[in-house]
N, C-alpha and C positions, 0 to 999 in steps of 0.2 A: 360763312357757309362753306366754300370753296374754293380754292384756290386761284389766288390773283392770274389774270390773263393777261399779255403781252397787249398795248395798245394796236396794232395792227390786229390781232384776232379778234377786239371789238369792232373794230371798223369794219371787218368784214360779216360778223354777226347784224351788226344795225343793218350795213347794205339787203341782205338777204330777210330781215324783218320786216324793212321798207319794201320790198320786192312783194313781199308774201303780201301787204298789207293792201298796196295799191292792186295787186290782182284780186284780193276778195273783195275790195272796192267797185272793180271794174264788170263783177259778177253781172248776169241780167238779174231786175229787180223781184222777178216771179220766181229766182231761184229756191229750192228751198232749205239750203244749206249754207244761206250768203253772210245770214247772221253770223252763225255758231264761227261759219271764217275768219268774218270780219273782227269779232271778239280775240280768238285764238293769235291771231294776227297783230290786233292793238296790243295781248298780254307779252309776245314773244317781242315785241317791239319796246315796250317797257324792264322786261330781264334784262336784253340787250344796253339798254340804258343804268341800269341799275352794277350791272356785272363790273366787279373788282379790278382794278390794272394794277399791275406793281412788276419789282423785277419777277420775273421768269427764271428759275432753278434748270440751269444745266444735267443733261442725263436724266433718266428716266429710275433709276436704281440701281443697278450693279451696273458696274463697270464691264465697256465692251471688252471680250474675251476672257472675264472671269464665270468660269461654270460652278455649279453648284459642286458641292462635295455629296459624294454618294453618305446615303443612308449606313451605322455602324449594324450590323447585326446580333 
């Protein structure tokens, strides 16, 4: 689907899934929003688990200090 991510950017995805998850957890149980959290929470908890590693591509696309060429007219 997307581009393989650096092993340390999953680990910090799952910490921040696990975060999300035990705070919709820890909702009061008359909340009326605790579900839809707690769901949203289990799924982003599951991407994070699923999400790709591999090497990481240097640079972003052009090269620092190469600027575009103007438009010919």
């Amino acid at each position: 689907m997307g581009q393989p991510i650096s092993e340390a950017k999953k680990a910090i995805f799952l910490q921040r899934a696990e975060a999300r998850l035990n705070f919709a957890r820890n909702l009061p149980a008359e909340a009326p929003n605790r579900e839809a959290k707690i769901r949203e929470a289990e799924k982003a908890l599951q991407t994070a688990l699923a999400s790709k590693t591999g090497p990481v591509k240097a640079g972003g696309g052009r090269k620092p200090g190469k600027a575009r060429k103007k438009r010919a007219r």
